[in-house]
Chimera marker file (.cmm) of the C-alpha trace (Angstrom):
<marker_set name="trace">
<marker id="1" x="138.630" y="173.046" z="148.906" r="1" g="1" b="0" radius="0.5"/>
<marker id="2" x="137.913" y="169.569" z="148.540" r="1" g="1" b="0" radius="0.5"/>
<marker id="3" x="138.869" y="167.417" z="145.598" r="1" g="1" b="0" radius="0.5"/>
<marker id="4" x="137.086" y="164.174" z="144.450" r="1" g="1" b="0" radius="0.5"/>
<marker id="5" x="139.122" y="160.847" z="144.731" r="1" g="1" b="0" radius="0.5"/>
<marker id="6" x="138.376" y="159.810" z="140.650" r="1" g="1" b="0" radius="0.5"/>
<marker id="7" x="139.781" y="163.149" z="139.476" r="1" g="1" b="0" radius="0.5"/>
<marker id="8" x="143.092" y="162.916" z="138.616" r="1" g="1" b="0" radius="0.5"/>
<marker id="9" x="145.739" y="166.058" z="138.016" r="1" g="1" b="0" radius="0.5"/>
<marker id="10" x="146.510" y="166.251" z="134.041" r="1" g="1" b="0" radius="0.5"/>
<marker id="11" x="150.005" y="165.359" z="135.025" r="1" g="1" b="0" radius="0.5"/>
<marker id="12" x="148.615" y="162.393" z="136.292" r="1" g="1" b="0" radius="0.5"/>
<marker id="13" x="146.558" y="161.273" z="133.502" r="1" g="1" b="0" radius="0.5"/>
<marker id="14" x="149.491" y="162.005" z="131.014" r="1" g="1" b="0" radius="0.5"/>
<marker id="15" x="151.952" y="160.315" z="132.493" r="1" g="1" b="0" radius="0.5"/>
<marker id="16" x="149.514" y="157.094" z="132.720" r="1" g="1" b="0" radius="0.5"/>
<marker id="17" x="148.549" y="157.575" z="128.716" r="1" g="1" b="0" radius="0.5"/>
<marker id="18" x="152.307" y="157.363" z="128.345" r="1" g="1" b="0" radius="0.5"/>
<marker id="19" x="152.594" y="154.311" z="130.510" r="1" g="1" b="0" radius="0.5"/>
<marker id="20" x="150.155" y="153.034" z="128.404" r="1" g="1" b="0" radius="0.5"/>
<marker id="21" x="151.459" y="153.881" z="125.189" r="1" g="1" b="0" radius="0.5"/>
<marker id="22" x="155.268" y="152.425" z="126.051" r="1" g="1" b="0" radius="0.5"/>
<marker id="23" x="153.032" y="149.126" z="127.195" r="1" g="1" b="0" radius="0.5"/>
<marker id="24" x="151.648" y="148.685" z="124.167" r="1" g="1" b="0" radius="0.5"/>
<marker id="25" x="154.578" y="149.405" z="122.275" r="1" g="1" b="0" radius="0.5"/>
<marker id="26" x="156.335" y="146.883" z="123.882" r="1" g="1" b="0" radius="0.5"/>
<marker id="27" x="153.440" y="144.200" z="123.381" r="1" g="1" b="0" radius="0.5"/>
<marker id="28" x="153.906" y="144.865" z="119.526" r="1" g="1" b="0" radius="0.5"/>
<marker id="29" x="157.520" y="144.796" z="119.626" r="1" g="1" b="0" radius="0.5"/>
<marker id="30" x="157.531" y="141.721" z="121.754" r="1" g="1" b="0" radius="0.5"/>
<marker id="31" x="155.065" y="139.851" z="119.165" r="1" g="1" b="0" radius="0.5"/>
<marker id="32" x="157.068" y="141.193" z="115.591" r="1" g="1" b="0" radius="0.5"/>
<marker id="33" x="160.277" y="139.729" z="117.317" r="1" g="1" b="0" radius="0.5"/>
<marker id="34" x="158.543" y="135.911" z="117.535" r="1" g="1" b="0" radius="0.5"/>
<marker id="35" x="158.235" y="136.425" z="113.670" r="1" g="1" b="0" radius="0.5"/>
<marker id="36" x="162.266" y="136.593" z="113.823" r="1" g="1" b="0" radius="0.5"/>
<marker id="37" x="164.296" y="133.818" z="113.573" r="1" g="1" b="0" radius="0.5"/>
<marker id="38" x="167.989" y="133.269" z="113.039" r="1" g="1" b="0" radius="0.5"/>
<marker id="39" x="170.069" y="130.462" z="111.576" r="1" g="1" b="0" radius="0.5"/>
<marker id="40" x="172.768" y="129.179" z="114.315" r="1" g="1" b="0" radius="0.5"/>
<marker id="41" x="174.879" y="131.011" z="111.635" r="1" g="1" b="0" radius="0.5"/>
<marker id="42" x="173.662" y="134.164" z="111.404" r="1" g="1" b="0" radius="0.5"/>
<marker id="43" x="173.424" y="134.317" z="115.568" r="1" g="1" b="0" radius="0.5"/>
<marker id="44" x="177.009" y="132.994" z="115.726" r="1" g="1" b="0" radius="0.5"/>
<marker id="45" x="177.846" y="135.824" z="112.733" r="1" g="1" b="0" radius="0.5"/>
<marker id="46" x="176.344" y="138.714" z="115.266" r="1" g="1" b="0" radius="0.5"/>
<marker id="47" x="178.089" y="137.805" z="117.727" r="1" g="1" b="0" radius="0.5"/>
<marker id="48" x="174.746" y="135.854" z="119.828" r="1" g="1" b="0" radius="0.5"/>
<marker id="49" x="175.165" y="133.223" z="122.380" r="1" g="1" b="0" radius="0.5"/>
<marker id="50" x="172.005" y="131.848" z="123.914" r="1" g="1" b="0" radius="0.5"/>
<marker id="51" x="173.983" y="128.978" z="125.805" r="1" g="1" b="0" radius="0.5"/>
<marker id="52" x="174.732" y="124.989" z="124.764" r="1" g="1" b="0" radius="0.5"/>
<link id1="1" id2="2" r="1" g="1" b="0" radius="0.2"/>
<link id1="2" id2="3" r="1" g="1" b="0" radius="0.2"/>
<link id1="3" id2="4" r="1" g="1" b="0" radius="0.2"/>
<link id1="4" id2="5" r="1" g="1" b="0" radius="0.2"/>
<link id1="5" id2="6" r="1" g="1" b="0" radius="0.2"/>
<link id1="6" id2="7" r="1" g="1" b="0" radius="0.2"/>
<link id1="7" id2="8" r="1" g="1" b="0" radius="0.2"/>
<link id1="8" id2="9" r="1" g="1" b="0" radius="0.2"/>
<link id1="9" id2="10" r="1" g="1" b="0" radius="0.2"/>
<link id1="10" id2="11" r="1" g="1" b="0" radius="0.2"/>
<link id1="11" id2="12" r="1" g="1" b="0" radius="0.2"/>
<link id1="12" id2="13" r="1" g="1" b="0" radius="0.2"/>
<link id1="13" id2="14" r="1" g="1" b="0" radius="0.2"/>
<link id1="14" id2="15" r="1" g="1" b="0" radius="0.2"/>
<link id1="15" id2="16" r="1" g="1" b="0" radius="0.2"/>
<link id1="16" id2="17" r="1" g="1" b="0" radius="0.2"/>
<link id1="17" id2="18" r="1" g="1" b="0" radius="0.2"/>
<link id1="18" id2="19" r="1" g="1" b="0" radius="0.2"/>
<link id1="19" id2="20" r="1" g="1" b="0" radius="0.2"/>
<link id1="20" id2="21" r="1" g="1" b="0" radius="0.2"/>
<link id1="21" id2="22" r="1" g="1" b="0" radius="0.2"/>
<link id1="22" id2="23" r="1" g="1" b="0" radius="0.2"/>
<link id1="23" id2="24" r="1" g="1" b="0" radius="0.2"/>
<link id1="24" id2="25" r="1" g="1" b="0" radius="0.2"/>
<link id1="25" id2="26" r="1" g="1" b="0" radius="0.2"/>
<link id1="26" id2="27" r="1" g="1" b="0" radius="0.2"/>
<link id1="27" id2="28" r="1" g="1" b="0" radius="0.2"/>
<link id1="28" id2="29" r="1" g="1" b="0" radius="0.2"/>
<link id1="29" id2="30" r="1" g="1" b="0" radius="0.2"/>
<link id1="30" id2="31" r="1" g="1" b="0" radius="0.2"/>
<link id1="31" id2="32" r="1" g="1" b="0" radius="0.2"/>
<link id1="32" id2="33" r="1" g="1" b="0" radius="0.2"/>
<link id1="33" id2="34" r="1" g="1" b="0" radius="0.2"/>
<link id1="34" id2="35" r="1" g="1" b="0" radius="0.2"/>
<link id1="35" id2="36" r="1" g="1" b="0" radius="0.2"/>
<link id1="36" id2="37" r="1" g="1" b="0" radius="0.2"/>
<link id1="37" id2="38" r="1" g="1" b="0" radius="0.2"/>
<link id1="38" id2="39" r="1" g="1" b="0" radius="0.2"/>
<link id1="39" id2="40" r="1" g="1" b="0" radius="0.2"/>
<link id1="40" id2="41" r="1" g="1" b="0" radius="0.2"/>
<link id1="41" id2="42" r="1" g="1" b="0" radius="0.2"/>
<link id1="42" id2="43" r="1" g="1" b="0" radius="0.2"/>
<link id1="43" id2="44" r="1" g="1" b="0" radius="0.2"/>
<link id1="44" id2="45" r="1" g="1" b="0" radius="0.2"/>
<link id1="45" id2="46" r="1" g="1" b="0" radius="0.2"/>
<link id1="46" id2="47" r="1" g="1" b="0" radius="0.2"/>
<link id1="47" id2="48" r="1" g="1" b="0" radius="0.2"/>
<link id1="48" id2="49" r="1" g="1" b="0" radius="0.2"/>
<link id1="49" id2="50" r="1" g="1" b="0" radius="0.2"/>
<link id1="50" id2="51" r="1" g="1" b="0" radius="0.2"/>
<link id1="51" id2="52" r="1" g="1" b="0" radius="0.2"/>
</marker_set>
């Protein structure tokens, strides 16, 4: 039985929908977090060090 190349298995389809979804999740993450800022004081107070 032959299978057509553009079908995919539903494993294969759900597992690229999650892909997806964790993608896009990490867009929006990755965009809130330039809206956060801290004072050299508050980085210092959680214990952050970016360098000199």
């Amino acid at each position: 039985m032959a299978t057509s190349l553009n079908q995919q298995s539903p494993v294969a389809q759900q597992t690229g929908s999650v892909l997806a979804g964790l993608q896009m999740l990490v867009s929006v993450l990755s965009w809130l977090a330039g809206y956060v800022q801290l004072t050299e004081e508050e980085q210092r107070e959680a214990g952050i060090y970016l360098g000199d």
